[in-house]
C-alpha positions in Angstrom: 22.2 -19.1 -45.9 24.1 -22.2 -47.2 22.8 -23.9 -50.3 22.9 -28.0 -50.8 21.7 -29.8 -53.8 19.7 -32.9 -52.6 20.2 -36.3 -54.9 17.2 -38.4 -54.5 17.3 -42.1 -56.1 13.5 -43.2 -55.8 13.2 -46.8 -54.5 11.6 -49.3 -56.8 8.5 -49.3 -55.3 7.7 -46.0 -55.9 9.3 -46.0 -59.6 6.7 -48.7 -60.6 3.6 -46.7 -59.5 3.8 -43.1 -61.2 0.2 -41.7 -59.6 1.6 -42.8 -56.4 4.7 -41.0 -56.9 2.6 -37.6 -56.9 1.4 -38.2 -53.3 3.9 -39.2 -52.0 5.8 -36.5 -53.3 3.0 -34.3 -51.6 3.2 -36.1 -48.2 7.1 -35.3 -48.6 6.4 -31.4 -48.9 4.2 -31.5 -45.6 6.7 -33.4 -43.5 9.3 -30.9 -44.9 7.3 -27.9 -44.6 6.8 -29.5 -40.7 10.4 -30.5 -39.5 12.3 -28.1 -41.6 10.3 -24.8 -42.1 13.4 -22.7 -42.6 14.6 -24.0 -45.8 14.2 -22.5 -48.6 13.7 -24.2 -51.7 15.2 -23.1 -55.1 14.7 -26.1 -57.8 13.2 -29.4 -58.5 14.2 -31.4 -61.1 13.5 -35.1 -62.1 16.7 -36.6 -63.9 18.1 -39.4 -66.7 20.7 -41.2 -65.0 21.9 -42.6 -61.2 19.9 -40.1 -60.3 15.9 -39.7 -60.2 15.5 -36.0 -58.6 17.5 -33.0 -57.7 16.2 -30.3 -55.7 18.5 -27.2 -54.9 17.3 -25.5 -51.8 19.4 -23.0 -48.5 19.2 -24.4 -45.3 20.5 -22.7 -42.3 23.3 -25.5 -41.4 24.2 -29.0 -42.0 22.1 -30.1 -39.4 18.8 -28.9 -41.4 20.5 -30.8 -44.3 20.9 -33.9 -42.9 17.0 -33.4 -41.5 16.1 -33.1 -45.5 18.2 -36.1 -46.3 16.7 -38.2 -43.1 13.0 -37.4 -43.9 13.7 -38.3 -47.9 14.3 -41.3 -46.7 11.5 -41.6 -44.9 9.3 -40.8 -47.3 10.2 -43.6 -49.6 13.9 -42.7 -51.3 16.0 -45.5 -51.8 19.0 -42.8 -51.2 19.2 -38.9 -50.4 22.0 -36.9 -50.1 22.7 -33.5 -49.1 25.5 -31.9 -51.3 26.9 -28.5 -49.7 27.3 -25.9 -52.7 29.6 -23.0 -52.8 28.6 -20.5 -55.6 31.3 -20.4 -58.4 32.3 -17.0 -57.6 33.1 -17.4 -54.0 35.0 -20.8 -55.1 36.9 -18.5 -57.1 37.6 -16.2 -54.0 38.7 -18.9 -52.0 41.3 -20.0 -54.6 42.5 -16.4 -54.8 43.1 -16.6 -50.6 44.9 -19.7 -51.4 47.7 -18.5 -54.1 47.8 -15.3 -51.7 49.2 -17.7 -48.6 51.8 -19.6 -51.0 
């Protein structure tokens, strides 16, 4: 199954009320585990930087993946995106099939 790191930016709402942050967070989990059952999540991480959370998870297509970005949204995220991520050594394959066609 794919994999996509999601970049969350929290809005300011939510960044000025840190107990509030938890349920929310927990309301997020139930919508997810409601629309998009079939992903898989790998990682959660909150972040120093542009960035407030990153959470690494496979989805089945791109169409899941923009589900997870839509109901981040929803659930109070200033922005969410859905990065697709190609492990390094199949990045490495692909640059191999590359040179092989010059």
């Amino acid at each position: 199954m794919p994999t996509y790191v999601l970049m969350t930016r929290l809005s300011p709402e939510l960044m000025q009320d840190p107990r509030g942050r938890k349920a929310v967070g927990r309301q997020w989990q139930r919508r997810m585990d409601r629309a998009c059952p079939e992903v898989k999540w790998l990682a959660h991480y909150a972040l120093l930087g542009p960035y407030d959370c990153m959470d690494i998870y496979e989805a089945p297509s791109n169409d899941v993946a923009y589900k997870v970005s839509l109901i981040s949204r929803a659930c109070g995220a200033a922005s969410a995106e859905s990065w697709p991520a190609t492990p390094y050594e199949r990045y490495l394959e692909l640059v191999a099939e590359i040179e092989q066609k010059r």
